[in-house]
N, CA, C and O of each residue as an XYZ file, in Angstrom:
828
protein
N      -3.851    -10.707    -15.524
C      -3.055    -10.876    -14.319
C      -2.592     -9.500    -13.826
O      -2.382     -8.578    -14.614
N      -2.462     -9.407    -12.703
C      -2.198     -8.117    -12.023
C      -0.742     -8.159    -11.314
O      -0.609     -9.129    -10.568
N       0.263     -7.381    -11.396
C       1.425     -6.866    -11.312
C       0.789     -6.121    -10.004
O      -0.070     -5.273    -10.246
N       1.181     -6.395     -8.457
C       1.501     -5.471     -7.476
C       2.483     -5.293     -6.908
O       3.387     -6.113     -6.748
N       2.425     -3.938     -6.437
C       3.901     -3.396     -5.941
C       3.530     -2.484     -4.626
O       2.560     -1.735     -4.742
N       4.149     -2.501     -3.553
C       4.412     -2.069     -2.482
C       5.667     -2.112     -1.969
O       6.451     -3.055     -1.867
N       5.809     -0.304     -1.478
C       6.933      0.142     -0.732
C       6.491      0.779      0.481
O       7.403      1.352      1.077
N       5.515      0.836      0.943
C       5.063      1.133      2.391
C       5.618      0.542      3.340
O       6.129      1.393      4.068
N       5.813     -0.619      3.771
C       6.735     -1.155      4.788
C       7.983     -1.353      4.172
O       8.820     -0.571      3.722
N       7.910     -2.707      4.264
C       9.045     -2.832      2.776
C       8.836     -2.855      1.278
O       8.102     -2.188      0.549
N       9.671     -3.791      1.046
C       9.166     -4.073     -0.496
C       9.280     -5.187     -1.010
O      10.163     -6.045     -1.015
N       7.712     -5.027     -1.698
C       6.720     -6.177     -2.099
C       6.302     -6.111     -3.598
O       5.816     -5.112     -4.129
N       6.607     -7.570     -4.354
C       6.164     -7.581     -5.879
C       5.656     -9.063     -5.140
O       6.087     -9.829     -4.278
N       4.369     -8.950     -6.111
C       3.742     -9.727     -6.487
C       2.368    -10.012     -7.820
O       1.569     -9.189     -8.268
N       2.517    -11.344     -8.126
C       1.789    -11.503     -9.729
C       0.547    -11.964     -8.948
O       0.784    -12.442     -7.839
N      -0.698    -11.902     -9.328
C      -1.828    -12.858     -8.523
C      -3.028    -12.238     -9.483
O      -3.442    -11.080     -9.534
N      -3.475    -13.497    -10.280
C      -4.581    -13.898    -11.082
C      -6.194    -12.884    -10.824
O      -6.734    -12.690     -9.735
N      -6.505    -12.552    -11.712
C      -8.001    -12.334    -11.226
C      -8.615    -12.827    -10.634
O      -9.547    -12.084    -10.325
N      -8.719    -13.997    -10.104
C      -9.414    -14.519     -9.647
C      -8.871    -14.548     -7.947
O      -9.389    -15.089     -6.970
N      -7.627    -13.734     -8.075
C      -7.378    -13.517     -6.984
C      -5.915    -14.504     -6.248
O      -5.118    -14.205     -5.359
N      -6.043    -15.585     -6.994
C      -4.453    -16.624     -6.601
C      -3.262    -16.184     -7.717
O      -3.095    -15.862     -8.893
N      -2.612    -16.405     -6.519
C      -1.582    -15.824     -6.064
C      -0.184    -16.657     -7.268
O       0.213    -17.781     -6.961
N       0.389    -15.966     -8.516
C       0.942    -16.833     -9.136
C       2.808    -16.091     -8.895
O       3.566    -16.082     -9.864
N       3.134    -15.705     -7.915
C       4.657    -14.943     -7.706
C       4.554    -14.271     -7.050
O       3.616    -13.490     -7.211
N       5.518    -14.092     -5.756
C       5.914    -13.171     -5.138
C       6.972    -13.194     -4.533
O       7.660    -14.191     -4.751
N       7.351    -12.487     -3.870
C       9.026    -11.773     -3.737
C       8.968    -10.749     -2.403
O       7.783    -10.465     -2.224
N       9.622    -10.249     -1.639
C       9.636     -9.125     -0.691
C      10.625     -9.059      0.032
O      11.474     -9.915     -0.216
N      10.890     -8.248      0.982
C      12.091     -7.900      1.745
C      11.532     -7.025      3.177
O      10.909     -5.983      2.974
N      11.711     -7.363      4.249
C      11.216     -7.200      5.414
C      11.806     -5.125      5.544
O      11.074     -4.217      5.937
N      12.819     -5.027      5.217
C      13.751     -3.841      5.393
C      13.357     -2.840      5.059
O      12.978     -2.715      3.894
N      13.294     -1.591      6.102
C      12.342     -0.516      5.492
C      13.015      0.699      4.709
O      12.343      1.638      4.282
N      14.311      0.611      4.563
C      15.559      1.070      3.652
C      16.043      0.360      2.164
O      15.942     -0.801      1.767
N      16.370      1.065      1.797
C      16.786      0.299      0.204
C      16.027     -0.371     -0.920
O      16.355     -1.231     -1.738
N      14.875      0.316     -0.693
C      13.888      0.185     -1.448
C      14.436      0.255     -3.070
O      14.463     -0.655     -3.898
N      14.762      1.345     -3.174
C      15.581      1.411     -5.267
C      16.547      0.337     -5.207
O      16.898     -0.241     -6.235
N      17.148     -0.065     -3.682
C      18.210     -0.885     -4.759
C      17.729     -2.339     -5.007
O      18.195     -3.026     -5.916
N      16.915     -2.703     -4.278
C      16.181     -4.227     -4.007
C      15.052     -4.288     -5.156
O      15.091     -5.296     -5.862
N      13.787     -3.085     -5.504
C      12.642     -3.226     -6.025
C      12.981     -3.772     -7.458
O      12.027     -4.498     -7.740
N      13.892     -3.778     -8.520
C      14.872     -4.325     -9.657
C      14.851     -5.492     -9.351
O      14.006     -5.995    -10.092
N      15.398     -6.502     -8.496
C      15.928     -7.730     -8.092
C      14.453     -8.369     -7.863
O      13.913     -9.148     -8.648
N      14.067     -8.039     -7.011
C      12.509     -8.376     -7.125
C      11.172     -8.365     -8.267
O      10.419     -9.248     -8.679
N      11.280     -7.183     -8.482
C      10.733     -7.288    -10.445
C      11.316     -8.727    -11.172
O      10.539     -9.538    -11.675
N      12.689     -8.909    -11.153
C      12.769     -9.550    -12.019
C      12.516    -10.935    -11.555
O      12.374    -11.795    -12.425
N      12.433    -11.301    -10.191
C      12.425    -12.491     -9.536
C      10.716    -13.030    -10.317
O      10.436    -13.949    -11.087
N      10.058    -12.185     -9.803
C       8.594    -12.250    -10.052
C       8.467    -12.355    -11.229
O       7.798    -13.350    -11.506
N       8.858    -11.687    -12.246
C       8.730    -11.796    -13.702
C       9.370    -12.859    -14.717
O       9.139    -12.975    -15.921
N      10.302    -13.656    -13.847
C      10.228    -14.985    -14.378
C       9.890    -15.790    -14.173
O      10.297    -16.863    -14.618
N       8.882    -15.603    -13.313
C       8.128    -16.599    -13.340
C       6.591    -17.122    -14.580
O       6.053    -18.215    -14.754
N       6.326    -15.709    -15.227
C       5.078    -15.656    -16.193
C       5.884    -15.358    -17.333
O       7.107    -15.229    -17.369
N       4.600    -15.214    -18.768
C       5.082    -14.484    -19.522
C       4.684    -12.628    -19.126
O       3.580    -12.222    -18.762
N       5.473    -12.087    -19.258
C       5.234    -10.709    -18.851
C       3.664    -10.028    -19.469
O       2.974     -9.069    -19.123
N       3.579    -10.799    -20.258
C       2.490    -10.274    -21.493
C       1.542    -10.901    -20.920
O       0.461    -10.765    -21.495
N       1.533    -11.640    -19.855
C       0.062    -11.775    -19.586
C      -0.384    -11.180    -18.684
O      -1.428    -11.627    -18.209
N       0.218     -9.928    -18.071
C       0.312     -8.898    -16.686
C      -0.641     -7.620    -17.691
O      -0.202     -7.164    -18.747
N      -1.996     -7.213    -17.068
C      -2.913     -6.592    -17.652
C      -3.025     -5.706    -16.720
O      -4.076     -5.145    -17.031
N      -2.620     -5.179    -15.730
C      -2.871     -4.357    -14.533
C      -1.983     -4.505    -13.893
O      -1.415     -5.589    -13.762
N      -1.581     -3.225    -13.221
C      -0.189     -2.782    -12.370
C      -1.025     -2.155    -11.099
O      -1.564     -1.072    -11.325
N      -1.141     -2.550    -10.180
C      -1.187     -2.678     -8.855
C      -0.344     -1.621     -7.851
O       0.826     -2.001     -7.812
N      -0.543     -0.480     -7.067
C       0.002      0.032     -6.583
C      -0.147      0.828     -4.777
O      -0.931      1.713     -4.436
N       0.624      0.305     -4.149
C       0.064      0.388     -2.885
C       0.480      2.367     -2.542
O       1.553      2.939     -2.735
N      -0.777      2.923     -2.026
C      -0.465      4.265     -1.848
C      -0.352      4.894     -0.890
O      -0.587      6.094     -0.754
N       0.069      4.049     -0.024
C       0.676      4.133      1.336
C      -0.732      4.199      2.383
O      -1.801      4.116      1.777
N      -0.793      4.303      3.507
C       0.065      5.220      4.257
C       1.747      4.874      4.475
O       2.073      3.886      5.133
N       2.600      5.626      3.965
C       3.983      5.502      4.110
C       5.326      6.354      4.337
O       5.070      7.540      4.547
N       6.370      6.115      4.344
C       7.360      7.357      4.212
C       7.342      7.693      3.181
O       7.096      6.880      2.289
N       7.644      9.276      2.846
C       7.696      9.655      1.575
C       8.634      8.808      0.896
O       8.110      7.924      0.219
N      10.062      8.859      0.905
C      11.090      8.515      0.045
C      10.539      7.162     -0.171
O      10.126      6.844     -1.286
N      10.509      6.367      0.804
C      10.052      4.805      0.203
C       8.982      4.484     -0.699
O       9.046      3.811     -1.728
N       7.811      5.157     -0.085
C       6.535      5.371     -0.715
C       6.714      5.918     -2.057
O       5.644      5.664     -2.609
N       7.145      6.268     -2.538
C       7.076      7.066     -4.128
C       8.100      6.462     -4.750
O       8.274      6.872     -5.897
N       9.218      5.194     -4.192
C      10.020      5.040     -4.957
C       9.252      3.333     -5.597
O       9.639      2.812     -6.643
N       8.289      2.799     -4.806
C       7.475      1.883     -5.540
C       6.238      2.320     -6.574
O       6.122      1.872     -7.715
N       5.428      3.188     -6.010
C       4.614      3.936     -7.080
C       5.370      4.211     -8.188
O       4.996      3.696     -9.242
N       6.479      4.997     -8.198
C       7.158      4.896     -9.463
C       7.628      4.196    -10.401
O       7.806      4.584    -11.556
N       7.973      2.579     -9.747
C       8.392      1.640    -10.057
C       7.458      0.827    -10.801
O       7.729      0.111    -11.765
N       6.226      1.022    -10.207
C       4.709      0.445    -10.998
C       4.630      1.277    -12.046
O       4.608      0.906    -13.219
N       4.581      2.541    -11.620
C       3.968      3.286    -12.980
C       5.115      3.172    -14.364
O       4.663      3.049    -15.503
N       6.336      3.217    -14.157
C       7.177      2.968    -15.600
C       6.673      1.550    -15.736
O       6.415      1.288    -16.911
N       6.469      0.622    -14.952
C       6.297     -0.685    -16.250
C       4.953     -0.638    -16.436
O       4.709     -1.584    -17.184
N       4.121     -0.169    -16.221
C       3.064     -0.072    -16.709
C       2.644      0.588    -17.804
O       1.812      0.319    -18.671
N       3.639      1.847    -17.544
C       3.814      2.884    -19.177
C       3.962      2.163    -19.904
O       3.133      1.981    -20.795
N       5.594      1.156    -19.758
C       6.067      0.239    -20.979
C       5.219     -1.004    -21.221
O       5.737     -1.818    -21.985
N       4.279     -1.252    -20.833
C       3.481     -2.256    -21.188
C       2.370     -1.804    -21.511
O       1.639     -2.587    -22.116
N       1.799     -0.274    -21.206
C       0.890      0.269    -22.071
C      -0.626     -0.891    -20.980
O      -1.697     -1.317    -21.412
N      -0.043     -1.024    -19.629
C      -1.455     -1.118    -18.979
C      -1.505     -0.076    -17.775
O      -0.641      0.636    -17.263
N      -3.394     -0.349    -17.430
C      -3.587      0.834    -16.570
C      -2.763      0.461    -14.647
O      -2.334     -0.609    -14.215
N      -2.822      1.583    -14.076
C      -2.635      1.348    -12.947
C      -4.019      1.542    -12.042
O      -5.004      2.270    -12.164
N      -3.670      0.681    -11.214
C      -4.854      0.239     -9.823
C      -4.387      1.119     -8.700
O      -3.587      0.363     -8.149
N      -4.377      2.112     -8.086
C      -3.931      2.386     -7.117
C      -4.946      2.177     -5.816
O      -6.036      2.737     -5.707
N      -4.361      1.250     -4.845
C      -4.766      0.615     -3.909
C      -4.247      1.665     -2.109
O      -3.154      2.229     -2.052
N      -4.914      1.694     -1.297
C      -4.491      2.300     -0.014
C      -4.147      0.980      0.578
O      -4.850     -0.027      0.497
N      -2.501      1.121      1.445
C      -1.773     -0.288      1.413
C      -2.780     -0.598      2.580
O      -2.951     -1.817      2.600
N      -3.570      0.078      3.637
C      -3.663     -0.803      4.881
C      -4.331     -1.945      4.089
O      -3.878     -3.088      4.149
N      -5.410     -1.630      3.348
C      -6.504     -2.379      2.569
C      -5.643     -3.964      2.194
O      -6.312     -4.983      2.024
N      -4.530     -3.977      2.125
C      -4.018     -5.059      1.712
C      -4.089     -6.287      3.578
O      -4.553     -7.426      3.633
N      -3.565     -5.612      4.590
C      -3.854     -6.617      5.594
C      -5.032     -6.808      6.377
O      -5.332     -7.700      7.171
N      -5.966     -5.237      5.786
C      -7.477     -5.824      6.519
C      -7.983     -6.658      5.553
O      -8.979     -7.218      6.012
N      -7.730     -7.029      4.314
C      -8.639     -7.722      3.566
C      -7.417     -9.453      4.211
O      -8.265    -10.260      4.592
N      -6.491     -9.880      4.335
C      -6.168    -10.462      5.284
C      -6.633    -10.992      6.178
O      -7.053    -12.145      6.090
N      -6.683    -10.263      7.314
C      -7.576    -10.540      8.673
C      -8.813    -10.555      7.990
O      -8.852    -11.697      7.533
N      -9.886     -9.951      7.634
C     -11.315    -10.050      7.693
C     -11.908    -11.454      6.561
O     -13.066    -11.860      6.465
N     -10.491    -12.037      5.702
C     -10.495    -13.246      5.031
C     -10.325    -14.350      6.153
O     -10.810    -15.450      5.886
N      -9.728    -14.201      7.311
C      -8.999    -15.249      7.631
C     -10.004    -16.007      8.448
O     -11.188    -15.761      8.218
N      -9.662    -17.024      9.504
C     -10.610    -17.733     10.255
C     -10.928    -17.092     11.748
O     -11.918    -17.192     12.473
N      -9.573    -16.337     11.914
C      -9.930    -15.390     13.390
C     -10.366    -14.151     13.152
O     -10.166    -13.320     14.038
N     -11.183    -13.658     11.687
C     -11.669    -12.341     11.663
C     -12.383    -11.600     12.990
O     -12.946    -12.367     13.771
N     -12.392    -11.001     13.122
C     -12.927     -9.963     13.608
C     -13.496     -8.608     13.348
O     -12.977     -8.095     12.357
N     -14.664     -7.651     14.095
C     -15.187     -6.714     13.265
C     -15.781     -5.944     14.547
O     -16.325     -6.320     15.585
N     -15.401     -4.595     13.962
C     -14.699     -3.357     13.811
C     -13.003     -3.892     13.909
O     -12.804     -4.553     14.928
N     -11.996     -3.743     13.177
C     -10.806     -4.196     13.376
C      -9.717     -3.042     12.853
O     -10.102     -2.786     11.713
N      -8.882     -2.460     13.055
C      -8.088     -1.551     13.090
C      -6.192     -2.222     12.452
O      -5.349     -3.000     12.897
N      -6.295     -1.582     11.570
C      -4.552     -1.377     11.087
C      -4.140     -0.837     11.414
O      -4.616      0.284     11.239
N      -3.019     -0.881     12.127
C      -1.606      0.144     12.569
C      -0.440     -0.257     12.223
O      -0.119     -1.421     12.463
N       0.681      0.862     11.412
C       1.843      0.744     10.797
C       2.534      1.774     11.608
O       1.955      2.763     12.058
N       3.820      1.505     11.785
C       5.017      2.375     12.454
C       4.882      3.383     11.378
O       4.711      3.220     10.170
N       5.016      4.642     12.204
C       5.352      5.940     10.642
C       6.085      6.994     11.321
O       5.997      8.210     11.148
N       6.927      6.245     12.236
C       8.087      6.863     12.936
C       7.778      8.260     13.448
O       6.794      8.964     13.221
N       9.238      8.577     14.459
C       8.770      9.997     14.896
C       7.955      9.537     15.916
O       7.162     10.448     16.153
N       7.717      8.488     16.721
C       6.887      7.798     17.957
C       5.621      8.489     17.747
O       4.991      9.262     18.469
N       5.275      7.750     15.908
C       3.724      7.796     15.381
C       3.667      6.770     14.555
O       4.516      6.212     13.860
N       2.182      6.551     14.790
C       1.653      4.951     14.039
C       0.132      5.570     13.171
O      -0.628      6.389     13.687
N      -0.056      4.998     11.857
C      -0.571      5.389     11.378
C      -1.669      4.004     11.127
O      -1.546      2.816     10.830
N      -2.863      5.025     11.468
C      -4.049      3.698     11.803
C      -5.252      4.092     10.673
O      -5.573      5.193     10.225
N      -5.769      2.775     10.406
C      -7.121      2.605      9.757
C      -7.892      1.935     10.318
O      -7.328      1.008     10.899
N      -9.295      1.952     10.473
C     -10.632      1.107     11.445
C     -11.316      0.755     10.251
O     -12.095      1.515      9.677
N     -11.054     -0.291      9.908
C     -12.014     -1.209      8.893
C     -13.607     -2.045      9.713
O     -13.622     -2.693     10.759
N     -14.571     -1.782      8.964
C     -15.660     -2.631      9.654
C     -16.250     -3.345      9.059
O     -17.332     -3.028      8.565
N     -15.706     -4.542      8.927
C     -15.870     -5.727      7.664
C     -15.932     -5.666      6.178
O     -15.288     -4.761      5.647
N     -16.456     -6.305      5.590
C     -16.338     -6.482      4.457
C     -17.408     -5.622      3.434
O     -18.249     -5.207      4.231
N     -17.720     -5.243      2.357
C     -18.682     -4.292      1.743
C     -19.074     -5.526      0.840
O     -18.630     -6.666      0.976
N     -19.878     -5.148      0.003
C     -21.072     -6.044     -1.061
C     -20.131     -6.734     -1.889
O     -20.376     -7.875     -2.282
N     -18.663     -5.902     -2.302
C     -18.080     -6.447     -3.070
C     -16.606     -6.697     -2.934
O     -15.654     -6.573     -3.705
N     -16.781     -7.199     -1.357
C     -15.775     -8.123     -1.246
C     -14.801     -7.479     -0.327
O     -14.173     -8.180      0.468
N     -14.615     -6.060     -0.386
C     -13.605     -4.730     -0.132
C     -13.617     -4.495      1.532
O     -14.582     -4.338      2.281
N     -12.319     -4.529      1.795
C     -12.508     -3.886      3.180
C     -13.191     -2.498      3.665
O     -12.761     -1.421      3.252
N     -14.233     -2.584      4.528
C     -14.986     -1.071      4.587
C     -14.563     -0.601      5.362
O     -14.758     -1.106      6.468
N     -13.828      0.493      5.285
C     -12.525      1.711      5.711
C     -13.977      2.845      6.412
O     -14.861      3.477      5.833
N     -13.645      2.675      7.814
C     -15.009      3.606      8.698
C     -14.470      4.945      8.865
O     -15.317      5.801      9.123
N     -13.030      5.402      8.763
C     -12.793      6.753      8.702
C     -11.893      6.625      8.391
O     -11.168      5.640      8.534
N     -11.599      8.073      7.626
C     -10.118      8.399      7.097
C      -8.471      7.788      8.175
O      -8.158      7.915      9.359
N      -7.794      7.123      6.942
C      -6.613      6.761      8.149
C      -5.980      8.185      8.677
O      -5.933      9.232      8.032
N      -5.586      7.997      9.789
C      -4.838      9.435     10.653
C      -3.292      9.148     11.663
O      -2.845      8.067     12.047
N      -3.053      9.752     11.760
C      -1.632      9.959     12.345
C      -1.684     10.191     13.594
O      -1.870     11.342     13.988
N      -1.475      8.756     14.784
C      -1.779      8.874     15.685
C      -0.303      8.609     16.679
O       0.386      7.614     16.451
N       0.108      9.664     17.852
C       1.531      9.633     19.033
C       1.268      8.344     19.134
O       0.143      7.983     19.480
N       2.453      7.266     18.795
C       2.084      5.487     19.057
C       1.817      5.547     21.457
O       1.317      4.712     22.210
N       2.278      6.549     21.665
C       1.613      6.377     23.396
C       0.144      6.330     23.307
O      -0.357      5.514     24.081
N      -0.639      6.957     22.605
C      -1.790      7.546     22.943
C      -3.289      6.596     21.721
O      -4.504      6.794     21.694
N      -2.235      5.425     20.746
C      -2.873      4.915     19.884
C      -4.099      3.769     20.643
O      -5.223      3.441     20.265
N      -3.440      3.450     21.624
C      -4.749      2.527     22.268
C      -5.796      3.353     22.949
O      -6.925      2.864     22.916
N      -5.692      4.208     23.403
C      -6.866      5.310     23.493
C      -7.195      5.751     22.364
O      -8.409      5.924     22.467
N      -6.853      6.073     21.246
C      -7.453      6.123     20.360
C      -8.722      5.524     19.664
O      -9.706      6.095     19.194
N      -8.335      3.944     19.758
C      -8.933      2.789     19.378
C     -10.332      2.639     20.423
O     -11.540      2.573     20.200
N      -9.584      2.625     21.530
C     -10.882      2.726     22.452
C     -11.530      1.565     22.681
O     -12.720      1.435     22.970
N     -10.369      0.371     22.487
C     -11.131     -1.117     22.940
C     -11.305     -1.843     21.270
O     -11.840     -2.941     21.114
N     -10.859     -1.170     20.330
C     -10.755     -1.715     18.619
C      -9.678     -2.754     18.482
O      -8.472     -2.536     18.363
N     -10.350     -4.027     18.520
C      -9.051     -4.663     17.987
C      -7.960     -4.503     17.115
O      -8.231     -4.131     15.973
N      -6.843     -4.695     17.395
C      -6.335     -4.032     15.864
C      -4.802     -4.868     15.628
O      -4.772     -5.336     16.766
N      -3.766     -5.291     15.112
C      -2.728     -5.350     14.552
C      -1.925     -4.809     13.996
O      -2.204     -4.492     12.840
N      -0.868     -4.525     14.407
C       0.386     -3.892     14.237
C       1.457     -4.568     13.378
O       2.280     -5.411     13.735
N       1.243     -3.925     11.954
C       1.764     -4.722     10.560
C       2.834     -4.395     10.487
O       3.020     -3.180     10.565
N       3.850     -5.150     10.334
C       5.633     -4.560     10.324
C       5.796     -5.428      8.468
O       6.426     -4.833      7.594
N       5.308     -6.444      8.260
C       5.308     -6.138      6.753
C       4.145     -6.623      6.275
O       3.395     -7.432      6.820
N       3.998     -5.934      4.923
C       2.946     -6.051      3.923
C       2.843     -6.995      2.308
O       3.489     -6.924      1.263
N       1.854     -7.732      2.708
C       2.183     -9.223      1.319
C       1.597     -7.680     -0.388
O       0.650     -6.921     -0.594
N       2.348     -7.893     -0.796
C       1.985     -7.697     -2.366
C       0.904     -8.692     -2.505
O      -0.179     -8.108     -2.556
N       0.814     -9.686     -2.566
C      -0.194    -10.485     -2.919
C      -1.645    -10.101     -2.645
O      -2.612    -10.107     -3.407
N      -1.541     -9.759     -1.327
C      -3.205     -9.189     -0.336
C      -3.414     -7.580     -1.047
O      -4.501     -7.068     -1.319
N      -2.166     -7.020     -1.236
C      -2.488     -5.985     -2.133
C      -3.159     -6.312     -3.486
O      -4.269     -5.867     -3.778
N      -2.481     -7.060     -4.247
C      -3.059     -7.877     -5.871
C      -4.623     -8.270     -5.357
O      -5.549     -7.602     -5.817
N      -4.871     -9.217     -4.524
C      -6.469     -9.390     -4.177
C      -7.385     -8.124     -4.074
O      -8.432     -7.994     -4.709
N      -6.708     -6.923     -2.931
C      -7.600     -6.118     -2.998
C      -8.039     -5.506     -4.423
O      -9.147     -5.111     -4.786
N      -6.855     -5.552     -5.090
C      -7.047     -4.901     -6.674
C      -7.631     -5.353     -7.553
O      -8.094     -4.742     -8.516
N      -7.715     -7.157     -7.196
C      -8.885     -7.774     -7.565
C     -10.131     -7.611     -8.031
O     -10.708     -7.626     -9.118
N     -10.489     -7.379     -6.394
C     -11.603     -7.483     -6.663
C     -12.437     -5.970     -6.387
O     -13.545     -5.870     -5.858
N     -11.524     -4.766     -6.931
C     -11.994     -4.006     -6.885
C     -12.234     -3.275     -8.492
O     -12.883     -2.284     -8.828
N     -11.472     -4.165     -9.214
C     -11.703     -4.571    -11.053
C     -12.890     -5.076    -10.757
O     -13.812     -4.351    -10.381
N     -13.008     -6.416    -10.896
C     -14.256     -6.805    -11.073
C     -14.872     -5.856    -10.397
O     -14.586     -4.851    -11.047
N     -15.562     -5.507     -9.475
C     -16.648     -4.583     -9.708
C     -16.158     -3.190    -10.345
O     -16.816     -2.150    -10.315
N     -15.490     -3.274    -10.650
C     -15.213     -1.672    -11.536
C     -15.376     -0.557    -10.588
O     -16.395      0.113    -10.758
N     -14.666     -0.247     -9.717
C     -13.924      0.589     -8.306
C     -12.641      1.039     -8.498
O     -11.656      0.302     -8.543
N     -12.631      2.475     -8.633
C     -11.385      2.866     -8.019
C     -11.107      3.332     -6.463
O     -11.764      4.245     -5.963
N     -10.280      2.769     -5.880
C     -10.297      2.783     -4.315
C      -9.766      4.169     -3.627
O      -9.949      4.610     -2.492
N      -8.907      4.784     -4.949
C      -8.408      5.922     -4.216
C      -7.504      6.711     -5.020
O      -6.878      5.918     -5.724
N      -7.210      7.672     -5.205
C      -6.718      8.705     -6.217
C      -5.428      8.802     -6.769
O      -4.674      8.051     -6.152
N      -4.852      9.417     -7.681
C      -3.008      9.100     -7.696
C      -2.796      9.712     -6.925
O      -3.173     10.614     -7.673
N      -2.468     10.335     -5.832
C      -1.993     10.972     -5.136
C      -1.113      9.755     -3.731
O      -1.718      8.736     -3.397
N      -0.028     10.018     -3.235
C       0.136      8.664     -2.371
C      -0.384      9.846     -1.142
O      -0.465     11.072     -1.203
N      -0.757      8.637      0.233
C      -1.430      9.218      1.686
C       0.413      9.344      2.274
O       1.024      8.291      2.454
N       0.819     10.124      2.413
C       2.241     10.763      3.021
C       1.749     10.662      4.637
O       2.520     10.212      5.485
N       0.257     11.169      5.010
C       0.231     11.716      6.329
C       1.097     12.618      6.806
O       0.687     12.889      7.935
N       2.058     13.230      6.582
C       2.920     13.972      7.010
C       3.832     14.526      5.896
O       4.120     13.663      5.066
N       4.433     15.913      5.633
C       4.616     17.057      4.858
C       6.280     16.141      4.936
O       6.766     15.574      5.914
N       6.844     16.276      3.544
C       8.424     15.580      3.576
C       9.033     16.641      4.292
O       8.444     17.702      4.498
N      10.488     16.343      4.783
C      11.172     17.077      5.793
C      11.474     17.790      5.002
O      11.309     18.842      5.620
N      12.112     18.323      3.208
C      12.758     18.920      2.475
C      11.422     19.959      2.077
O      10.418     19.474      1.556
N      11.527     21.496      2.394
C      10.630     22.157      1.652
C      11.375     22.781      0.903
O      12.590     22.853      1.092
N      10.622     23.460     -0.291
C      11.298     24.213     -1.190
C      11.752     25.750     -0.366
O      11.224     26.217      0.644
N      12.741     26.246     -1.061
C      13.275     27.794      0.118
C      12.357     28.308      0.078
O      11.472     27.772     -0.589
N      12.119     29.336      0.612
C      11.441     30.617      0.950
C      12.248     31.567     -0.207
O      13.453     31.454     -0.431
N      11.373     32.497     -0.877
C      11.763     33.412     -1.628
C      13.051     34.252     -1.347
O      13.627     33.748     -0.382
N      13.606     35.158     -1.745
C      14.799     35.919     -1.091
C      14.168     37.240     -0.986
O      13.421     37.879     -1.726
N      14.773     37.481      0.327
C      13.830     38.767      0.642
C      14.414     40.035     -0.241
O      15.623     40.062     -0.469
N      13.647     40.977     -0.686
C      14.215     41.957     -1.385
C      15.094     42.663     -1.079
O      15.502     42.182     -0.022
N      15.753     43.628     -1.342
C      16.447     44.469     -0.613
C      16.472     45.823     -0.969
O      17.202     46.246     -1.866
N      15.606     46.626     -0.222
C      15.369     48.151     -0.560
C      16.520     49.030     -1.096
O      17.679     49.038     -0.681
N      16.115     49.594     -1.857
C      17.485     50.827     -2.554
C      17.699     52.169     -1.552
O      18.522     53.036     -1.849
C-alpha cells in the first residue's frame, strides 16, 4: 500500500492500494498551514489501516511554493525513514492529468495550470496516456504571467486546479511501481528561486 502526500496546493494524505483503489484520504483546501494540519491528517488516514501494511511513501514534487512544498516532502520522507520504506517521488501536476485523461470527458493534448502567485500560473501539456498507463508530460512544466497563459496554450485545453486529490497522486505512483519508473528526481520543481537568499560575503576592508 502506498502512503501519499501532497503540499502543492493544499494538503493531501492519502492510502490507495496497488492496484490503485483508494483505501483513506484526508485534505484541506487552504494553501497556508500546511505543518500545522499535515499531523492531523497523517493521523486521520492512518487509522484507518494497519500502518504496517504502507510499503511506499508517495510524494508530490510540486510544481509549488517553496515553504509549503518542502514542508510535505518532508513529512513523507520522516515516516518513511521510520518505517524503513522507499519514497516515490511523483511531479504533482501528474496527479490531475492522470484524472482528466482517466475520466469520461478526457481529452488530448490537455494542459494543467496551478496558481503560483505573483500573477503566475504554472503549466504542464500532457498528451495522453504512455504504454504504461502514465500521463505523457510533452514539455517541461514552466512559469507562465497568468495574462499571457492562454496564449501560451494556443487553443490547449486545459484546467485550472485549485486543489489536488492525494489519491490521483497514490495512482500515479501506482502505476509507475509496477512498471518500475522513477518519474522524477529528489529535488522538488520550486520554478522560482525562494525570496530568502543567503548574504553576500562582507566586503573586505583595505588597511
Amino acid at each position: 500500500m502506498i502512503l501519499a502526500v501532497d503540499t502543492s496546493l493544499g494538503t493531501a494524505v492519502a492510502l490507495v492500494g496497488a492496484d490503485g483503489t483508494v483505501r483513506a484520504s484526508a485534505a484541506t483546501a487552504g494553501a497556508l498551514g500546511h505543518a500545522e494540519i499535515i499531523g492531523d491528517l497523517l493521523r486521520d488516514v492512518l487509522a484507518e489501516v494497519d500502518p504496517a501494511e504502507i510499503t511506499h511513501v508517495a510524494t508530490g514534487m510540486g510544481p509549488g511554493p517553496f515553504t509549503g512544498l518542502r514542508i510535505g516532502i518532508a513529512a513523507a520522507r520522516a515516516f518513511a525513514l521510520g518505517r524503513g520504506a522507499p519514497v516515490l517521488p511523483v511531479p504533482s501536476h501528474f496527479a490531475p492529468a492522470l484524472a482528466h485523461l482517466t475520466s469520461d470527458a478526457a481529452s488530448t493534448p490537455f494542459a494543467v495550470v496551478t496558481d503560483a502567485r505573483r500573477r503566475e500560473v504554472a503549466v504542464s501539456v500532457f498528451d495522453g496516456l504512455d504504454a504504461d498507463g502514465l500521463p505523457r508530460l510533452t514539455a517541461e512544466t514552466v512559469l507562465v504571467a497568468r495574462a499571457d497563459a492562454e496564449a501560451h496554450l494556443a487553443g490547449t485545453p486545459y484546467a485550472e486546479v485549485t486543489e489536488l486529490a492525494a489519491s490521483d497522486l497514490g495512482r500515479v505512483a501506482a502505476r509507475a511501481l509496477a512498471a518500475g519508473r522513477t518519474l522524477t528526481g529528489p529535488e522538488p520543481l520550486y520554478l522560482r528561486s525562494p525570496d530568502v537568499q543567503p548574504p553576500a560575503p562582507r566586503k573586505k576592508v583595505g588597511a
